[in-house]
C-alpha positions in Angstrom: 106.9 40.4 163.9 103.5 40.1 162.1 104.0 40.3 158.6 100.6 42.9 158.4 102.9 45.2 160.8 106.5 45.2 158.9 103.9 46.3 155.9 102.4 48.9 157.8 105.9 50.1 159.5 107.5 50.1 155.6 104.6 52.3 154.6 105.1 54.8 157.0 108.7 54.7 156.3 108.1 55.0 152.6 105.7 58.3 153.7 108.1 59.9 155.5 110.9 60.0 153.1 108.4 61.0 150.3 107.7 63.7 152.2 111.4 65.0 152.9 112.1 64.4 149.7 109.2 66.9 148.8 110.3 69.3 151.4 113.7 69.2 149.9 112.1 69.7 146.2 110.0 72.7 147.5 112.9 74.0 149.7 115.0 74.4 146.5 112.7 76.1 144.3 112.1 78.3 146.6 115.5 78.9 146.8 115.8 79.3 142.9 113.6 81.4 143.3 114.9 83.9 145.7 118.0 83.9 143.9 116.2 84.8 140.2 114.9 87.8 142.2 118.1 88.8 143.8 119.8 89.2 140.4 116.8 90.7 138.6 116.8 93.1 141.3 120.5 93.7 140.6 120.6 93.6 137.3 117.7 96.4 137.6 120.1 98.6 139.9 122.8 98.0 137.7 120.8 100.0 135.3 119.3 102.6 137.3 121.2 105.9 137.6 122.2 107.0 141.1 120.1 109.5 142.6 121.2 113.2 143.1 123.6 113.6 145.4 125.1 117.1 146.2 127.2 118.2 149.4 125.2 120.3 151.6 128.2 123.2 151.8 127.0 123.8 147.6 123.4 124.8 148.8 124.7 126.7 151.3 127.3 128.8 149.2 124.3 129.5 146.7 122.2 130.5 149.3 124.9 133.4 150.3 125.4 134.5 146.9 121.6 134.4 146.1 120.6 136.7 149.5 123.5 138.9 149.2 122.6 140.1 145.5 119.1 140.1 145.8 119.6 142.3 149.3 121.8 144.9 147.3 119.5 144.6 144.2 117.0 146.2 147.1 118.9 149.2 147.2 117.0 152.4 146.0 117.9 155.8 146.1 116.3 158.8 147.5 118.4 158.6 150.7 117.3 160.9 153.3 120.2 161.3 155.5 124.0 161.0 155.3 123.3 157.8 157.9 121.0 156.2 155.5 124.2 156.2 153.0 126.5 155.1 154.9 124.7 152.2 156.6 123.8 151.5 152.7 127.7 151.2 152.2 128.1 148.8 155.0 125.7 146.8 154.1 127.4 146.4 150.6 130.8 146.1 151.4 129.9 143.5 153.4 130.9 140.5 150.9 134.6 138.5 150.6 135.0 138.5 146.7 135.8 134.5 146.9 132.8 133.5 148.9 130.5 135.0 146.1 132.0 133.8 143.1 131.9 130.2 144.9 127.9 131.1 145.5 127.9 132.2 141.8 128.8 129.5 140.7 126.9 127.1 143.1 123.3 128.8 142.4 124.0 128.2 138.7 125.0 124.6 139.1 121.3 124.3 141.3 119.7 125.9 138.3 121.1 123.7 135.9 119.6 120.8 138.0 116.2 122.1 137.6 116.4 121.3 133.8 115.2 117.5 133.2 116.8 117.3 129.6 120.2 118.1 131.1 119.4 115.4 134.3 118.0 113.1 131.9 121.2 112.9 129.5 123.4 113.0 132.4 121.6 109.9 133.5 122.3 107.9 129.7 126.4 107.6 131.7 125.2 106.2 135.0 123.5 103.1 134.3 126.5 101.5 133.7 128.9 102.1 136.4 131.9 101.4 134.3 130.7 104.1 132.1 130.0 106.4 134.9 132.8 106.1 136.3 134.7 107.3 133.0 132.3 110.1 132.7 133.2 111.6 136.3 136.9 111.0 135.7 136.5 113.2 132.5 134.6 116.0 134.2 137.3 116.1 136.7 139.8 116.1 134.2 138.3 118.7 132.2 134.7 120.5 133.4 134.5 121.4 129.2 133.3 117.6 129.1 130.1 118.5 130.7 129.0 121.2 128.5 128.6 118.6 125.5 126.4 116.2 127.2 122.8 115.5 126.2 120.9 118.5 127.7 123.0 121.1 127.9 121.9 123.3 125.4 118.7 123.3 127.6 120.8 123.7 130.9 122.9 126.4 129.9 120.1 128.7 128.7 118.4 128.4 132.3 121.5 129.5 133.7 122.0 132.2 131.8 118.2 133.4 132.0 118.3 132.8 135.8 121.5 135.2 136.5 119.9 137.5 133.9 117.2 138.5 135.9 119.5 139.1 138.8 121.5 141.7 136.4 118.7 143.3 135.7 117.7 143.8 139.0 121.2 144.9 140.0 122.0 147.3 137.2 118.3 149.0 138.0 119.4 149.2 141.5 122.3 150.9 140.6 121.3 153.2 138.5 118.9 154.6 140.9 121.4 155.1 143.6 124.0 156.6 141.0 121.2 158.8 139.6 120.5 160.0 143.2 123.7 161.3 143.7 123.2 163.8 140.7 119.7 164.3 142.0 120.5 165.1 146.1 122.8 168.1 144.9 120.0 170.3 143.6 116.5 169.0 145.8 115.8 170.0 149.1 118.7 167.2 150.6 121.7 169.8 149.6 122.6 171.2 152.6 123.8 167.5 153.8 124.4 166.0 150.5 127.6 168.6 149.6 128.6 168.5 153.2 131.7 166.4 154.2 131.4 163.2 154.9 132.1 162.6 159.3 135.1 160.7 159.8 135.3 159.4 156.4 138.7 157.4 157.6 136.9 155.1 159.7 133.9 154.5 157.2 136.8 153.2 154.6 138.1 151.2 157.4 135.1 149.6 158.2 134.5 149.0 154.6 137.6 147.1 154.1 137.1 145.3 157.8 133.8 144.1 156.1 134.9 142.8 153.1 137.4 140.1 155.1 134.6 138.6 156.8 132.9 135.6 156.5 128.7 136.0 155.5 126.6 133.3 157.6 124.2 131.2 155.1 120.7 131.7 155.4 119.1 128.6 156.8 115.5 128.6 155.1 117.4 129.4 151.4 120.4 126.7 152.0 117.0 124.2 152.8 114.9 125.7 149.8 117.9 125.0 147.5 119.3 121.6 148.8 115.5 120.5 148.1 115.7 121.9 144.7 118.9 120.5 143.3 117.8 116.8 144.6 114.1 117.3 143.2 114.9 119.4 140.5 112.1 121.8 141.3 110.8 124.9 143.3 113.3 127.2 142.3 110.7 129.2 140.3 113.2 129.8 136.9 112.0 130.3 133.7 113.3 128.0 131.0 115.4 130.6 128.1 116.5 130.0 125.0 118.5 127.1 124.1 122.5 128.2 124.4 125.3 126.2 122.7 128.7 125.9 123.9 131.4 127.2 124.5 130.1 128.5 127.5 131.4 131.6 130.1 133.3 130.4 132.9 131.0 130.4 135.6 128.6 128.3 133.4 130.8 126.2 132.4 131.6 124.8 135.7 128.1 125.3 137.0 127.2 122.5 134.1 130.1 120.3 135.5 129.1 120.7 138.8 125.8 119.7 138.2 126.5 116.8 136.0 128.8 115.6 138.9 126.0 115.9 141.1 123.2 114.0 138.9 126.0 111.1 138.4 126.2 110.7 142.2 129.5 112.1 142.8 128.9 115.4 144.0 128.3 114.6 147.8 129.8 115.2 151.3 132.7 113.0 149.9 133.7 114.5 147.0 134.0 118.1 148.1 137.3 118.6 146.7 135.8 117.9 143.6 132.7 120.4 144.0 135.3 122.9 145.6 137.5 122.8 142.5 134.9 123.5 140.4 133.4 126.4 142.4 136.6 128.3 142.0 136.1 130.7 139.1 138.6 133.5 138.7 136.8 135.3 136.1 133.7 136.7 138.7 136.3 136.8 141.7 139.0 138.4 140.0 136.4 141.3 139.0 135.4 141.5 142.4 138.8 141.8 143.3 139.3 144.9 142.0 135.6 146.5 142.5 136.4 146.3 146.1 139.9 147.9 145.7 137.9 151.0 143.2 135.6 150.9 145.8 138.3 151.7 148.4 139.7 154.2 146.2 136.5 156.1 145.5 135.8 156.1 148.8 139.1 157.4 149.7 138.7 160.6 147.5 135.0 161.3 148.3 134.2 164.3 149.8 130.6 164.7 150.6 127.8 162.6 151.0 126.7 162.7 147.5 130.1 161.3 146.3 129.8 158.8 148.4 126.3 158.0 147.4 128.1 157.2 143.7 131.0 154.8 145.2 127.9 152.9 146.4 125.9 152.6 143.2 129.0 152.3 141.2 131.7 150.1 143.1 129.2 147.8 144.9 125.8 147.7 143.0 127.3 148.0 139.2 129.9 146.1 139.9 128.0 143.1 141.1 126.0 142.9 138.0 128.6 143.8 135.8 131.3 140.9 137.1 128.2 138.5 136.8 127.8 139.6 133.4 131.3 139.1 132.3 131.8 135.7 134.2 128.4 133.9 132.9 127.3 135.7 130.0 128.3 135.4 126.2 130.5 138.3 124.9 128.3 140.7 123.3 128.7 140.2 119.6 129.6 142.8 117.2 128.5 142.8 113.6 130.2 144.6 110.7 128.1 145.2 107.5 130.1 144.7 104.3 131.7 147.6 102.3 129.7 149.6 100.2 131.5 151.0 96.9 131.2 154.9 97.1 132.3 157.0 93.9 135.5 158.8 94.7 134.5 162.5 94.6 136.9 165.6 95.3 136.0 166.9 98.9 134.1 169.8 98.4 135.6 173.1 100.6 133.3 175.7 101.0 134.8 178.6 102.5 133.1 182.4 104.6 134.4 185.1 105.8 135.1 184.8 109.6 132.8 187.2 111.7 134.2 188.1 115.3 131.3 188.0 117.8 130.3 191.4 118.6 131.3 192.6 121.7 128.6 192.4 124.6 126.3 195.5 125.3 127.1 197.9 127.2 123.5 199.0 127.8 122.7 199.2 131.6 119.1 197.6 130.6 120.8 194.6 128.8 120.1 191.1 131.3 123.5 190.0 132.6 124.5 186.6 130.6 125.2 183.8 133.4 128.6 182.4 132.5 128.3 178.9 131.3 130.4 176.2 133.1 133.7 175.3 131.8 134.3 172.4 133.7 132.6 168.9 135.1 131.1 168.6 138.0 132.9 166.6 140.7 130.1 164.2 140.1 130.1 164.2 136.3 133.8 163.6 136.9 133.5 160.6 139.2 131.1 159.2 136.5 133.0 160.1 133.2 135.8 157.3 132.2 137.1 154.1 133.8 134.7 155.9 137.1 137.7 157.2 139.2 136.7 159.4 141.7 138.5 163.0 142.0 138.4 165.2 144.9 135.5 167.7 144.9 136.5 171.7 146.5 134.8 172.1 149.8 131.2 173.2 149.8 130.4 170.9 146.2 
């Protein structure tokens, strides 16, 4: 072989294994490369807190609570026929005690989501999953843990002004419905209103039929508040005043709930978790026994009228009033201090007792109508603990 073409042939060798050698060079830095960005992208998850995740069944349960009490809150009175009453009582003995104090509990929790202070402390535990971890096993362990976390101050008061505003609306409900029961036996509606109620044994059987069954969750609110706990908006609440714990019941676990949920561990799979925590027996013990007062009232009621005050009382009251005593603070009573009085001898002032003089006898005097000695079977239904008593036939 010509030595001019061994040169050429070791050039071309000495090319080609330059150039794999550069290949391998570039191949690997490349590599390097890839794998900075893989952990720097994991590293970055690592400190990013999961996003919202809350089962589906949670917005539903709200949705039934938040529909049934705004229906009942749309109760007015001024009823206009013994039918307009009664299919006003079916449509409010239609709850199951549990399945609202679940909802209760479940509309609160989606409330306490729309407050970013609450969210954003919630987040300081689930960057680190170690930590998060320990902060969803503490929850669990106690829902109390929840109600000292960054935020909650801010979360609890949105709660509390949130189921405010549907008291309000119930208790004003109620109160026309229990007023129009005093007003329908003296207006033009008496001749119905302090007749007997038709076949009032199947109407209390039907009440207590409806209060078994199952309500169906709106569709449209389950979507509207699955949106609003994972965006933490369009739920329209207005922010009240900051609340520190202890908390009521109801938000108590409505905070746990919703910290669950804003740590990631609130889904499909951890229902047992979000159905522990939705079991409040405060609200459903007091709706417990509204629907057995209500079955008493309407047991002794008579005529229609009576029966217009089981429905304002038992089922309109009591709604607000179990809310207020599962997720509101104990009204507070405040005692001023003793004031030193100088001790004096009681002072005894006597008279001379005058017997009334007797009535005239004068066949011009006006005859004096006699004044009632008694209650009213209404005033008597609303005096006390609300127990209804049996009115005489004809009012």
């Amino acid at each position: 072989m010509r030595p001019v073409m061994m040169r050429r042939g070791l050039s071309l060798a000495a090319l080609c294994a330059a150039a794999v050698l550069a290949g391998c060079a570039s191949g690997k830095a490349e590599a390097e490369a890839e794998a900075a960005r893989l952990a720097e992208a994991a590293a970055l998850a690592a400190r990013t807190p999961p996003p919202i995740n809350l089962s589906r069944s949670v917005a539903q349960d709200a949705a039934v609570y938040l529909a049934f009490s705004r229906s009942i809150a749309g109760i007015r009175g001024g009823f206009e026929s013994p039918e307009a009453i009664q299919a006003a009582l079916r449509q409010g003995a239609a709850y199951d005690p549990g399945q609202i104090s679940r909802g209760l509990v479940a509309y609160a929790s989606i409330v306490a989501l729309q407050s970013p202070a609450f969210v954003a402390g919630v987040n300081q535990y689930g960057i680190n999953p170690t930590g998060r971890q320990k902060m969803i096993a503490d929850i669990v362990r106690d829902p109390r843990a929840a109600s000292y976390m960054p935020g909650a101050q801010e979360a609890a008061g949105l709660i509390m002004a949130a189921l405010d505003s549907e008291i309000d609306a119930l208790s004003a409900a109620a109160n026309s419905v229990e007023n129009d029961a005093y007003a329908a036996q003296a207006d033009g509606r008496r001749s119905w209103a302090i007749a007997h109620v038709v076949d009032r044994e199947a109407r209390l059987a039907s009440a207590k039929d409806l209060s078994v069954q199952a309500m169906a969750a709106p569709a449209a609110e389950s979507a509207r508040l699955f949106a609003a706990a994972g965006s933490g908006a369009g739920l329209g609440v207005s922010s009240g005043r900051r609340r520190d714990p202890p908390y009521p019941p109801v938000v108590t676990n409505a905070l746990a709930l919703a910290a669950l949920a804003a740590l990631g561990a609130a889904g499909e799979d951890a229902r047992a978790n979000t159905a522990a925590l939705q079991s409040e027996g405060v609200s459903q013990n007091c709706l417990n026994e509204s629907k057995l007062n209500l079955y008493q009232c309407l047991a002794a009621s008579r005529p229609s009228y009576e029966d217009m005050f089981c429905l304002g009382r038992h089922i309109v009251r009591d709604l607000a009033t179990c809310t207020r005593s599962a997720a509101m603070p104990a009204a507070t009573v405040t005692v001023s201090s003793p004031v030193a009085v100088e001790a004096r001898p009681p002072i005894i002032v006597t008279a001379p007792f005058d017997p009334p003089a007797p009535p005239s006898a004068s066949p011009s005097a006006a005859p004096t109508a006699p004044q009632p000695t008694t209650m009213s079977p209404t005033q008597r239904l609303n005096s006390g603990a609300g127990a209804p008593v049996r009115s005489t036939p004809g009012g």
